[in-house]
BALOBA-1460 file (C-alpha; in Angstrom, 3 decimals):
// residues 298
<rec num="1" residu="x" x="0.000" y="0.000" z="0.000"/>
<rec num="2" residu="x" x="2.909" y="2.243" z="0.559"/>
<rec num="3" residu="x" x="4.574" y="2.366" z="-3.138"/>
<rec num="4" residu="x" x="1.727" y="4.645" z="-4.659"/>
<rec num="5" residu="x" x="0.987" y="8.305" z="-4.040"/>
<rec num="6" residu="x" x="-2.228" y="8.213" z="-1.508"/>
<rec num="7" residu="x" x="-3.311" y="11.591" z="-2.936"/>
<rec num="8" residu="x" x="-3.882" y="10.301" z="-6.423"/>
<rec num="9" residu="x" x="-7.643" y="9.023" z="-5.581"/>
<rec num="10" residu="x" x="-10.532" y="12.139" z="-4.187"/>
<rec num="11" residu="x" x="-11.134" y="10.721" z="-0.307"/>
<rec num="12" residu="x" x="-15.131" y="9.881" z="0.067"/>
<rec num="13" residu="x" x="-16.413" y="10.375" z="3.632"/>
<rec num="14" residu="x" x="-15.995" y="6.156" z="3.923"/>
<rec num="15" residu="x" x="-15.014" y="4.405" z="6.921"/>
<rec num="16" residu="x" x="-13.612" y="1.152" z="5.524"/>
<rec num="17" residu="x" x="-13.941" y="-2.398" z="6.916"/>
<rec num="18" residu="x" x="-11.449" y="-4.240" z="4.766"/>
<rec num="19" residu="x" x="-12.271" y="-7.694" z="5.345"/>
<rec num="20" residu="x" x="-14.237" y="-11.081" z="4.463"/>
<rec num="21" residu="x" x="-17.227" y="-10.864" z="6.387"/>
<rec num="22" residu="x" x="-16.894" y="-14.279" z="8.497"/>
<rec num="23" residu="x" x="-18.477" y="-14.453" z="12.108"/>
<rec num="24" residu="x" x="-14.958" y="-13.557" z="14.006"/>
<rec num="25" residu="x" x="-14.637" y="-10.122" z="12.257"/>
<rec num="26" residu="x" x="-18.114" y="-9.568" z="14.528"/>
<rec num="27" residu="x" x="-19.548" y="-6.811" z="11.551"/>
<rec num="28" residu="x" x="-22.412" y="-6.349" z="14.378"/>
<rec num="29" residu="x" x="-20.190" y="-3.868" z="16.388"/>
<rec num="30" residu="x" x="-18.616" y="-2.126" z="12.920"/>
<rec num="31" residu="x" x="-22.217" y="-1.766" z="12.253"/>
<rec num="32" residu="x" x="-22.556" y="-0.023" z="16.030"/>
<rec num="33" residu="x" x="-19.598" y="1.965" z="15.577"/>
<rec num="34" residu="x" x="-21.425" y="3.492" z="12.257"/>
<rec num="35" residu="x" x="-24.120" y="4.813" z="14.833"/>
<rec num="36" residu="x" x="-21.391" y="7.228" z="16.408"/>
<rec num="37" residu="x" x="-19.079" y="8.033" z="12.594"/>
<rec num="38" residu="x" x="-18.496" y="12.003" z="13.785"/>
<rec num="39" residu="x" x="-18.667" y="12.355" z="10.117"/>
<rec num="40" residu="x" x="-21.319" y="10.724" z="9.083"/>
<rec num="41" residu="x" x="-19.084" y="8.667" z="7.451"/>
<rec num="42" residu="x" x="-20.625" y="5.939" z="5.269"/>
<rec num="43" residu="x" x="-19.454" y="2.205" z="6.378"/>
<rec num="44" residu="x" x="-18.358" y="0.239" z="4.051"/>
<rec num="45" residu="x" x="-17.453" y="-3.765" z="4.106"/>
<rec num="46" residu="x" x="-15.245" y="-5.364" z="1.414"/>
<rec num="47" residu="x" x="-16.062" y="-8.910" z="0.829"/>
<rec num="48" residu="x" x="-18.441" y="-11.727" z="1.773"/>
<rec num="49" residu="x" x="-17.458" y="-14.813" z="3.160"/>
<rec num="50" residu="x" x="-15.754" y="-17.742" z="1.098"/>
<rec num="51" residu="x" x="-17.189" y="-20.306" z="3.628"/>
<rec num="52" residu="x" x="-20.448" y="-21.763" z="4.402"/>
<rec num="53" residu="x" x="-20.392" y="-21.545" z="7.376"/>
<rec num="54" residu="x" x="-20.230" y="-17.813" z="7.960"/>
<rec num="55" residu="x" x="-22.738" y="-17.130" z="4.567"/>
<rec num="56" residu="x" x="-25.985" y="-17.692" z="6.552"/>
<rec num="57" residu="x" x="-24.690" y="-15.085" z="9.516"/>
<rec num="58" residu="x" x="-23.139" y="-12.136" z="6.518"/>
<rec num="59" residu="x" x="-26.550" y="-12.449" z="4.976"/>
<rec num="60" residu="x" x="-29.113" y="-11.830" z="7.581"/>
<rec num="61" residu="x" x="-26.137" y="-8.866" z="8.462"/>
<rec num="62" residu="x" x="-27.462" y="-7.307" z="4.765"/>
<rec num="63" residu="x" x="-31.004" y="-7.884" z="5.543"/>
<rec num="64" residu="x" x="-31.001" y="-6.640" z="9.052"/>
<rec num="65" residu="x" x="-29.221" y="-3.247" z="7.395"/>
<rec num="66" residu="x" x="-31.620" y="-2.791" z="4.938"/>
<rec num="67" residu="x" x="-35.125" y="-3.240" z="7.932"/>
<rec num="68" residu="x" x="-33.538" y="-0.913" z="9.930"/>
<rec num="69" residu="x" x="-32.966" y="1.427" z="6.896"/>
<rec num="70" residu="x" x="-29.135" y="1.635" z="7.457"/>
<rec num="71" residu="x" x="-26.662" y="3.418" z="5.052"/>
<rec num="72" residu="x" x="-24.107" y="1.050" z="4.606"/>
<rec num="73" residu="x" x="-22.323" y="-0.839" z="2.107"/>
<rec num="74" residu="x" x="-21.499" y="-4.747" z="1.789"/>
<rec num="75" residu="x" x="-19.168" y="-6.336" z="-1.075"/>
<rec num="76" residu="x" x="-17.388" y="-3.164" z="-2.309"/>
<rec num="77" residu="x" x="-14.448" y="-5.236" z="-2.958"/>
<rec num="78" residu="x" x="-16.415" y="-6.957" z="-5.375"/>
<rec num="79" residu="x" x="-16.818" y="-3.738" z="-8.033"/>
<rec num="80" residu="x" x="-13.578" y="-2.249" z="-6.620"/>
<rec num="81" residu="x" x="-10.038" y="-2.949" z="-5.767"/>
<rec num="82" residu="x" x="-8.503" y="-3.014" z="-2.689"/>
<rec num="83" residu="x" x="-5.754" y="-0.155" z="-3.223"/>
<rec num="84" residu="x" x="-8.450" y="2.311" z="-4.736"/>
<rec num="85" residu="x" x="-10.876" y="1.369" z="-1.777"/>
<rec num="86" residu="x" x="-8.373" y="1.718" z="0.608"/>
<rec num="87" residu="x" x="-6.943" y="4.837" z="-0.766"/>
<rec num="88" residu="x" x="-10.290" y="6.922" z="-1.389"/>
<rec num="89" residu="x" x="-11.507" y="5.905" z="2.327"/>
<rec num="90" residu="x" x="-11.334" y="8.416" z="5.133"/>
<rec num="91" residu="x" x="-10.406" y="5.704" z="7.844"/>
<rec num="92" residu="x" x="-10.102" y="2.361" z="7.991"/>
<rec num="93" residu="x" x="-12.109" y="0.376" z="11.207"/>
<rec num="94" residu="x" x="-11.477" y="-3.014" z="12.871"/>
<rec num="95" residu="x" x="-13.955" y="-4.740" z="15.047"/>
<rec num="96" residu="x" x="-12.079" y="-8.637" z="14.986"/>
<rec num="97" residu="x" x="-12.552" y="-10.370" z="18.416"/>
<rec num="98" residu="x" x="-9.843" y="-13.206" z="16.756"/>
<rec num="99" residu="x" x="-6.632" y="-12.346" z="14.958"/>
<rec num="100" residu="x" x="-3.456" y="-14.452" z="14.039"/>
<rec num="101" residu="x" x="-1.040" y="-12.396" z="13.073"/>
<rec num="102" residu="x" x="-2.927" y="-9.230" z="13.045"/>
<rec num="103" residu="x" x="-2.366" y="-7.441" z="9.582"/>
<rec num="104" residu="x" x="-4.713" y="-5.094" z="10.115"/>
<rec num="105" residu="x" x="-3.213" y="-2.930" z="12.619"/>
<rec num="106" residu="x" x="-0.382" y="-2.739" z="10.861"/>
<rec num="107" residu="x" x="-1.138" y="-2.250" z="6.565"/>
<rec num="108" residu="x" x="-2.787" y="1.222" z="6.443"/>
<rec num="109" residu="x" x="-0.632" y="3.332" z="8.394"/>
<rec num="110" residu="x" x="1.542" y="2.796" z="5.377"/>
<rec num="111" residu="x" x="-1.259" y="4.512" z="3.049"/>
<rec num="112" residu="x" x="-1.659" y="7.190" z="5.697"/>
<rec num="113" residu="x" x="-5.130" y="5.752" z="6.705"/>
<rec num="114" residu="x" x="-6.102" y="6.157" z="10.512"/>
<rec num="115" residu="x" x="-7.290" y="2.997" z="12.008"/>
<rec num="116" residu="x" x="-10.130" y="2.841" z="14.701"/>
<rec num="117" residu="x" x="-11.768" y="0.626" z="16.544"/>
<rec num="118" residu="x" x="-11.201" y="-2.494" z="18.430"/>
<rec num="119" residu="x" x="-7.609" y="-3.792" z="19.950"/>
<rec num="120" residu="x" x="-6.458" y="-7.001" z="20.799"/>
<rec num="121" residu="x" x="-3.829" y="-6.045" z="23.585"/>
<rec num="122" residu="x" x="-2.837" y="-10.182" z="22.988"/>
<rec num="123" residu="x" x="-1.965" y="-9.368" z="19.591"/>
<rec num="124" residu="x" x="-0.853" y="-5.989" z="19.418"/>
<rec num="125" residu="x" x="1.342" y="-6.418" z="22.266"/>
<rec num="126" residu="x" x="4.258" y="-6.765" z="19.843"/>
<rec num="127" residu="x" x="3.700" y="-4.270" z="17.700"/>
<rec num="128" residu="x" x="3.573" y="-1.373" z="20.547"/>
<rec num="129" residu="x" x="6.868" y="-2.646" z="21.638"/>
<rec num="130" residu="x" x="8.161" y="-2.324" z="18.099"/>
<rec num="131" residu="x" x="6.829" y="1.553" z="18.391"/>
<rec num="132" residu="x" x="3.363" y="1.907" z="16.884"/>
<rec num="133" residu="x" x="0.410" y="4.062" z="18.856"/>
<rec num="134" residu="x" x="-2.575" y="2.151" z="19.299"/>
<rec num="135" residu="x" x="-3.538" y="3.423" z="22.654"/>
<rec num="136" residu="x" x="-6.519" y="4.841" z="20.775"/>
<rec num="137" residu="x" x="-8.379" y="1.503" z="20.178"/>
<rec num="138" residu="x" x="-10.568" y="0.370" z="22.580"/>
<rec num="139" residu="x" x="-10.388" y="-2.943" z="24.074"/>
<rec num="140" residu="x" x="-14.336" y="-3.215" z="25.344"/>
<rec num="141" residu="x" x="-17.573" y="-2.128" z="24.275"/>
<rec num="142" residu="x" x="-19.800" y="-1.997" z="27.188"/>
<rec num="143" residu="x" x="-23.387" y="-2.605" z="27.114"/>
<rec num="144" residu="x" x="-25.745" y="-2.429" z="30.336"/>
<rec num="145" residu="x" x="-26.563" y="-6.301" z="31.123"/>
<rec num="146" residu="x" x="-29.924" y="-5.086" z="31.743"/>
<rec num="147" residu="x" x="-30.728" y="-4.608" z="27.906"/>
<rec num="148" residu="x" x="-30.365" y="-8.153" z="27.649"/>
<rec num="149" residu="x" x="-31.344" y="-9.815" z="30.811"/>
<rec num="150" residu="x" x="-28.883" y="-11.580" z="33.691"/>
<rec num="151" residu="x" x="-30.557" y="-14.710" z="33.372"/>
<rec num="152" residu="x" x="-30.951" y="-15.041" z="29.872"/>
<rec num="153" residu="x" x="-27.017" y="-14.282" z="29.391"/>
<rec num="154" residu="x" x="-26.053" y="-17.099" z="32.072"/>
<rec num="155" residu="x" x="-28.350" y="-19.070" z="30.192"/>
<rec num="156" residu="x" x="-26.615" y="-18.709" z="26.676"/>
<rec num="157" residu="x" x="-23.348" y="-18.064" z="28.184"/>
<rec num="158" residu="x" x="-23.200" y="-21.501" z="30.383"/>
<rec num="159" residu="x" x="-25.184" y="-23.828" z="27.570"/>
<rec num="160" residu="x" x="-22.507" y="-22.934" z="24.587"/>
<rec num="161" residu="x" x="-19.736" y="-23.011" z="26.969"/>
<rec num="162" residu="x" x="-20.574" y="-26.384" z="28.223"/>
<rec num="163" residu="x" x="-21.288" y="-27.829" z="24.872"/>
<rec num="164" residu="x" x="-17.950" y="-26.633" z="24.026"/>
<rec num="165" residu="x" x="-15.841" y="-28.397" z="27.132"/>
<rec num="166" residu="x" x="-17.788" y="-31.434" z="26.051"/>
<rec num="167" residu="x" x="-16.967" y="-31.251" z="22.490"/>
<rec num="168" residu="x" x="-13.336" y="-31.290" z="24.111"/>
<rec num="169" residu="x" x="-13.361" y="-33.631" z="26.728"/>
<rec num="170" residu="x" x="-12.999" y="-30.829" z="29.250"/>
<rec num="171" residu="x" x="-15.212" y="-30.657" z="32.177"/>
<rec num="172" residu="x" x="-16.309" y="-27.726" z="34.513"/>
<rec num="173" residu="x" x="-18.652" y="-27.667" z="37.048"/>
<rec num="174" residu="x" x="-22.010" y="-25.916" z="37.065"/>
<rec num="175" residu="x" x="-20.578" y="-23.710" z="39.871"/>
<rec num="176" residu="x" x="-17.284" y="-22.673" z="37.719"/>
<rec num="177" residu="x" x="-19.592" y="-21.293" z="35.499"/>
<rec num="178" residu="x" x="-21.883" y="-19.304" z="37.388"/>
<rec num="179" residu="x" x="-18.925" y="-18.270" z="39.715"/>
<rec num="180" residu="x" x="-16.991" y="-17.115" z="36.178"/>
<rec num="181" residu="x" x="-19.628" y="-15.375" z="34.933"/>
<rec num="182" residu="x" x="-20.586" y="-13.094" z="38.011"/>
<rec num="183" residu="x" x="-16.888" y="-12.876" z="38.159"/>
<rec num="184" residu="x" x="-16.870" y="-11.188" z="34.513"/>
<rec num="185" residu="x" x="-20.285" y="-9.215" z="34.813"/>
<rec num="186" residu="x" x="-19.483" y="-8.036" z="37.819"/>
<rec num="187" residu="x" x="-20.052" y="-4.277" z="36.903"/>
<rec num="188" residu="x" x="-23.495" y="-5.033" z="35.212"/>
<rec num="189" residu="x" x="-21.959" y="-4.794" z="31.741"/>
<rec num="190" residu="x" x="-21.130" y="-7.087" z="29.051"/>
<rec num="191" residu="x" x="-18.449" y="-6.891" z="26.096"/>
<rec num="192" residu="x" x="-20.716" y="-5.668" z="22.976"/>
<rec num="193" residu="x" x="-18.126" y="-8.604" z="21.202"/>
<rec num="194" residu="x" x="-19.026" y="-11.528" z="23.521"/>
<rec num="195" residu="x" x="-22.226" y="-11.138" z="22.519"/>
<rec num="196" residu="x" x="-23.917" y="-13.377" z="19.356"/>
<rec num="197" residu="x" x="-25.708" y="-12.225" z="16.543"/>
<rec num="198" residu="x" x="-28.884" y="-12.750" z="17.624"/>
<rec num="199" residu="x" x="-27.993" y="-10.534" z="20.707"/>
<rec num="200" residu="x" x="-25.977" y="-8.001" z="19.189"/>
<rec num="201" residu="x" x="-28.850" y="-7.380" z="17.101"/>
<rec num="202" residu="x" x="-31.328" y="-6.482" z="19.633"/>
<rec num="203" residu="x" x="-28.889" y="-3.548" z="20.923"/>
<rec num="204" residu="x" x="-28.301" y="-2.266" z="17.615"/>
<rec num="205" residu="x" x="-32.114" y="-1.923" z="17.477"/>
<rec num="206" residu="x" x="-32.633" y="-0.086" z="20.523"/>
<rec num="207" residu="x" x="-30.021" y="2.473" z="19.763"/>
<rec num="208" residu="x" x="-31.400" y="2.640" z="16.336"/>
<rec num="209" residu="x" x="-35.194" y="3.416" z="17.665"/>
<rec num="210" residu="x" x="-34.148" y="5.534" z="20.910"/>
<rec num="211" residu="x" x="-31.505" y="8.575" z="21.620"/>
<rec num="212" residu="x" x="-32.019" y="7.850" z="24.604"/>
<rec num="213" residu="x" x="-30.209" y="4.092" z="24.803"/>
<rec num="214" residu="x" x="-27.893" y="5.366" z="22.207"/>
<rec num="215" residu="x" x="-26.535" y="8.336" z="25.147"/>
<rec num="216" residu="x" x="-26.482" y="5.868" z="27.694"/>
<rec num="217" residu="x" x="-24.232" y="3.777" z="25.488"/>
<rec num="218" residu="x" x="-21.735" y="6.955" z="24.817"/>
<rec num="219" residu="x" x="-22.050" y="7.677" z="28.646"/>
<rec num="220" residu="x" x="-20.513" y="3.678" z="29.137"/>
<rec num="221" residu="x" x="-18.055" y="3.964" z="26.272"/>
<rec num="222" residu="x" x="-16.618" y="7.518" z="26.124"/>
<rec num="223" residu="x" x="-14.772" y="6.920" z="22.919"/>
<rec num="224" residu="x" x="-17.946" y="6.427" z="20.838"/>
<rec num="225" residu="x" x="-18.442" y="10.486" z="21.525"/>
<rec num="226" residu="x" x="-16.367" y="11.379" z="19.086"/>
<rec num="227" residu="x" x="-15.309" y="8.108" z="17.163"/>
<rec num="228" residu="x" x="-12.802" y="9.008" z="14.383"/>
<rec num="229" residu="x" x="-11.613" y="12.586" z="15.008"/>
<rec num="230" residu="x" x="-8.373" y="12.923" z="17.160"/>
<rec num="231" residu="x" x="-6.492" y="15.751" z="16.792"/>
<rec num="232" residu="x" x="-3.384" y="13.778" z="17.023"/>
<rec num="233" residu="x" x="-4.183" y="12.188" z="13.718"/>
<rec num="234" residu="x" x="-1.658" y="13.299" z="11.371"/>
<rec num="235" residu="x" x="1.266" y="12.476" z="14.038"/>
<rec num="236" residu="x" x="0.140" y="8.941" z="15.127"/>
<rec num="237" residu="x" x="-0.222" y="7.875" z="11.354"/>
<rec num="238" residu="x" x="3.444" y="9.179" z="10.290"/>
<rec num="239" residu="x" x="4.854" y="7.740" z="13.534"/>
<rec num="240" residu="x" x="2.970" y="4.596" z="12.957"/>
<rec num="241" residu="x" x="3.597" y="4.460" z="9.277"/>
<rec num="242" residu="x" x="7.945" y="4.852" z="10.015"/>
<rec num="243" residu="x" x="7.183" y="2.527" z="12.695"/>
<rec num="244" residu="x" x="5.500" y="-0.046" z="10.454"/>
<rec num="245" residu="x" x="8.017" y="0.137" z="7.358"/>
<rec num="246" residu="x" x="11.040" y="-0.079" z="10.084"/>
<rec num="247" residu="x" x="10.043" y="-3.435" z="11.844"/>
<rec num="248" residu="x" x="7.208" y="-4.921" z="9.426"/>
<rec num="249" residu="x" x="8.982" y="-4.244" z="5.783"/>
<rec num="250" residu="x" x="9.463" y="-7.330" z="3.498"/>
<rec num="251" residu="x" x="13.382" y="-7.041" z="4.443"/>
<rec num="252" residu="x" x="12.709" y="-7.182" z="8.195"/>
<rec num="253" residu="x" x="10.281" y="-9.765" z="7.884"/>
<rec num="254" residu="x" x="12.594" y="-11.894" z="5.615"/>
<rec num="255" residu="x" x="15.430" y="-11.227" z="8.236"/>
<rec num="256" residu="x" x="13.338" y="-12.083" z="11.126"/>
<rec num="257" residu="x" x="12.105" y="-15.750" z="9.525"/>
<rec num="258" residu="x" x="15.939" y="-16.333" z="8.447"/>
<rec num="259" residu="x" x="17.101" y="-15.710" z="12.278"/>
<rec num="260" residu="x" x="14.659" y="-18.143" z="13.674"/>
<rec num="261" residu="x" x="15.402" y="-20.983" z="10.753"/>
<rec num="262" residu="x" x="18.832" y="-20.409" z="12.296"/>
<rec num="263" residu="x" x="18.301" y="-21.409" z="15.641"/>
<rec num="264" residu="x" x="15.980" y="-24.309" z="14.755"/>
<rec num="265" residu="x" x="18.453" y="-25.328" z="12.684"/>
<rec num="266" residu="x" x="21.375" y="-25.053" z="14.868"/>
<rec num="267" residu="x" x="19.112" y="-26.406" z="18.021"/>
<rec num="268" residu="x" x="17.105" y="-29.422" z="18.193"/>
<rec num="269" residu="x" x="13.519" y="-28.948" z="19.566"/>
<rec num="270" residu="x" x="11.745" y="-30.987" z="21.254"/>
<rec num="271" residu="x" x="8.170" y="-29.739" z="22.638"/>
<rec num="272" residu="x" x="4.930" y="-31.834" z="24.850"/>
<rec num="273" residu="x" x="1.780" y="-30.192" z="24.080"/>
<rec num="274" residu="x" x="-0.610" y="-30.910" z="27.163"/>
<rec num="275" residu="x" x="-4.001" y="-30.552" z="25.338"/>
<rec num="276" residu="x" x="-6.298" y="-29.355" z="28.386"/>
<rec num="277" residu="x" x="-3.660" y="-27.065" z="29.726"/>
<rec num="278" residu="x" x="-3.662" y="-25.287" z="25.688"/>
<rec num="279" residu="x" x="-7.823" y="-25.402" z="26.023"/>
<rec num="280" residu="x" x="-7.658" y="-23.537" z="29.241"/>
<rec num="281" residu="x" x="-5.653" y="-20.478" z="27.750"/>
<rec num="282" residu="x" x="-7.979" y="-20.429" z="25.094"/>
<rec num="283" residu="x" x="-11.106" y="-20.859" z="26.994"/>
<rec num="284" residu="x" x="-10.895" y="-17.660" z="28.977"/>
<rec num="285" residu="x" x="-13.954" y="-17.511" z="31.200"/>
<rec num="286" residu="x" x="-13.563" y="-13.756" z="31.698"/>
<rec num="287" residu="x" x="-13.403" y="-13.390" z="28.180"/>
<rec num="288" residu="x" x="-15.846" y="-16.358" z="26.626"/>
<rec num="289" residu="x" x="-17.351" y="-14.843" z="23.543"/>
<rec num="290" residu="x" x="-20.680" y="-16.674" z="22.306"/>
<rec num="291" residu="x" x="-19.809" y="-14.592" z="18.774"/>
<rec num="292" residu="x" x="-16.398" y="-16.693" z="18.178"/>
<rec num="293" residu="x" x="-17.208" y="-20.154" z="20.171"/>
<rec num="294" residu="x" x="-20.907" y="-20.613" z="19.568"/>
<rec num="295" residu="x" x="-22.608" y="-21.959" z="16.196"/>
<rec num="296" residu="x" x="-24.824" y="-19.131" z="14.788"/>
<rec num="297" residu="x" x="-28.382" y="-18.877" z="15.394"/>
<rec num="298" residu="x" x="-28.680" y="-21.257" z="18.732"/>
């Protein structure tokens, strides 16, 4: 993205989601964030799915959109290509609750495009060290439990994460899960991205239909106030940008992978993988998203 002259393409008032639409990239809280654009930016999503399994959930995204008569655009990758849509955005968004690597907090500081939205501190951990500012994403979206009812929550909450230890052989006690959910509700608010679809929906609707839900969601989440203006823009994208094309260039990268071939070359590894101890780190209880673990529409 960096080898081209960003000021070639006119800059629509777009805030760009450039990803394929599966369930992880949780497009119900880009689709929040749109309720708060400062600009009245337009939000726009690049591509569908290319699995089955995440289809069904990307189109009843478009169809709940269109009921609740909201400006937005799916599939723009499809008519356009990624450089020009990139380039011709105003800001780019992330709303992932699941990365690998974690491209996207690192590719569009090189085409001086601000990124907002949501961090993974897991992920991005590395790349703060390595000297990018991303102390401007959020890490939670806070909704009142209220909206969506204590008991219903432990309900959903404890059924998918139960089917899920059993699908592993794992087992956990009805009074782990109770105790671990108090534990992470205990300020009578719930992570906008633990939530499913079904669930995220019903928010989105009441902020839609009343000001009044949609300022008592600002009031929990101060960043929504004025989502996508900082005044620090210009110098957190060039520091970012130097930052990225230092550490994350093609020749760092290649000199990074050499270095560790090295040393598995020169060393002989031997590793034990303890299967319930790798579940546990990836079933945080604090942090047990029905959006990433549970099968859509139960």
């Amino acid at each position: 993205l960096s080898g081209e002259d960003p000021g070639e393409l006119p800059v629509r008032n777009v805030a760009l989601y450039p990803v394929r639409a599966i369930r992880r990239k949780n497009i119900g809280e880009a689709i929040l964030l749109s309720r708060f654009f400062a600009g009245a930016e337009r939000l726009t999503v690049t591509l569908p799915p290319n699995s089955p399994a995440d289809m069904k959930s990307y189109e009843n995204w478009k169809s709940f959109a269109r009921d609740e008569h909201l400006d937005m655009e799916f599939g723009a990758g499809l008519k356009s290509g990624f450089q020009n849509l990139v380039r011709s955005s105003k800001f780019v968004i992330t709303t992932s609750i699941s990365e690998g690597f974690g491209f996207s907090f690192l590719e569009f500081w090189t085409a001086r495009k601000m990124l907002w939205g949501r961090g993974l501190p897991d992920i991005s951990r590395d790349f703060e060290k390595s000297g990018l500012q991303l102390d401007h994403l959020y890490s939670r979206l806070r909704v009142p439990v209220t909206w969506i009812g204590k008991r219903r929550l432990l309900e959903k909450w404890g059924t998918c994460l139960s089917a899920i230890c059993r699908k592993f052989e794992f087992f956990i006690s009805e009074s782990e899960i109770e105790a671990s959910f108090e534990k992470a509700f205990s300020d009578e608010t719930v992570d906008f991205g633990l939530l499913d679809e079904t669930l995220q929906k019903e928010v989105l609707s009441r902020i839609v239909a009343d000001r009044r839900d949609k300022k008592t969601l600002a009031g929990l989440n101060p960043f929504l106030s004025d989502f996508g203006v900082s005044a620090r823009e210009h110098m957190i994208i060039e520091a970012n940008r130097r930052a990225v094309l230092k550490n994350y260039s093609r020749n760092a990268c290649r000199r990074r992978l050499r270095d560790i071939y090295a040393r598995v070359v020169e060393a002989p590894v031997r590793h034990r993988i303890d299967k319930k101890v790798l579940l546990q780190l990836h079933l945080n209880l604090e942090n047990f998203s029905l959006l990433k673990w549970g099968d859509y529409g139960l």
